[in-house]
Every structure is written in structure tokens, then in C-alpha cells.
C-alpha positions in Angstrom: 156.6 89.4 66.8 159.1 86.7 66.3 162.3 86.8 63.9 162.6 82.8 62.9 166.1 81.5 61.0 167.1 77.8 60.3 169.8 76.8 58.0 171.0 72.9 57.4 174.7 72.6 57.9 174.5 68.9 56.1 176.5 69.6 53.1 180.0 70.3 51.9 179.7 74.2 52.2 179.9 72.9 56.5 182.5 70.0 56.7 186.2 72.1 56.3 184.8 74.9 58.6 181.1 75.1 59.9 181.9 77.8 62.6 183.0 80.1 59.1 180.2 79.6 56.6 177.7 79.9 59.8 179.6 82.7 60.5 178.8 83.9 56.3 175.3 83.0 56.4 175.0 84.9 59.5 176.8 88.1 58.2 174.3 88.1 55.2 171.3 88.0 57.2 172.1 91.2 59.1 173.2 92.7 55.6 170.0 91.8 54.7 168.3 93.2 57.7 170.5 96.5 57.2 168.9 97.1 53.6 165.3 96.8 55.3 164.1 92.9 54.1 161.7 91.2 56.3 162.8 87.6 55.0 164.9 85.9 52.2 166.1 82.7 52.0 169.7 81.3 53.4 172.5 79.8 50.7 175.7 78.2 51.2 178.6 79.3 49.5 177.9 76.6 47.0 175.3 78.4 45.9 172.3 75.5 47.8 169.3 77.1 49.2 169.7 75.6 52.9 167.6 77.3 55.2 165.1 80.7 55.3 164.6 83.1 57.7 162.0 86.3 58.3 160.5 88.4 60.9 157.2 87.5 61.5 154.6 90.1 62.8 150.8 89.5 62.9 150.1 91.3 60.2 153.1 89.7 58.6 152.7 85.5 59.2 153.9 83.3 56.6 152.5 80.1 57.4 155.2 77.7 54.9 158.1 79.1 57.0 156.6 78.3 60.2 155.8 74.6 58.9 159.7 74.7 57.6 160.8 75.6 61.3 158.3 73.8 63.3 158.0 70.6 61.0 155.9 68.9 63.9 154.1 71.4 65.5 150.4 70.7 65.8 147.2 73.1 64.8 
């Protein structure tokens, strides 16, 4: 089982304070984890879809994700 998260931090919801809005994102994934979801995707405070994240069983393997995290991983 693995539990996979990447967010981009290249945009202005980052530049004033990235420690805060990582900080954010970070609080609503374990919200998220809290209310039972197994995945969802990660946006900024401006509302931009930056990132995704998900646990990842083997009866649970979501192939797009793992391309998003490992963009050059080979098969």
C-alpha cells in the first residue's frame, strides 16, 4: 500500500508564503482523510487544481496518478 501526494507550488497561491498554503493544502488532505476519501485532487487557494493525491492499495491502483507522480518511470 502506498499513499502518493504531489502538489506544484509554481503559481501565485506559493510566492507571499509557500510554507502557509503548503501548510493549507496539507490540512485539507488529512480533513479529507478524516471523512474517509481514498483520493481527491489538491487546489490552491485560488481555486487551480495543482497536484492529486490517494492511497493506493492493490486492489485500489490508479494507474493516471502514478504516471502524474512518476512522469518517467518505465513499464
Amino acid at each position: 500500500m502506498d499513499f502518493i501526494l504531489k502538489f506544484n507550488m509554481n503559481n501565485d497561491a506559493f510566492i507571499k508564503y509557500p510554507e502557509a498554503e503548503a501548510k493549507r493544502i496539507l490540512a485539507k488532505v488529512i480533513y479529507d482523510l478524516d471523512i474517509g476519501k481514498v483520493y481527491n485532487n489538491i487546489v490552491d487557494i485560488n481555486g487551480n487544481t495543482v497536484g492529486k493525491w490517494e492511497i493506493i492499495t492493490d486492489i485500489n491502483v490508479n494507474k493516471e496518478l502514478e504516471d502524474y507522480v512518476n512522469p518517467e518511470k518505465e513499464e
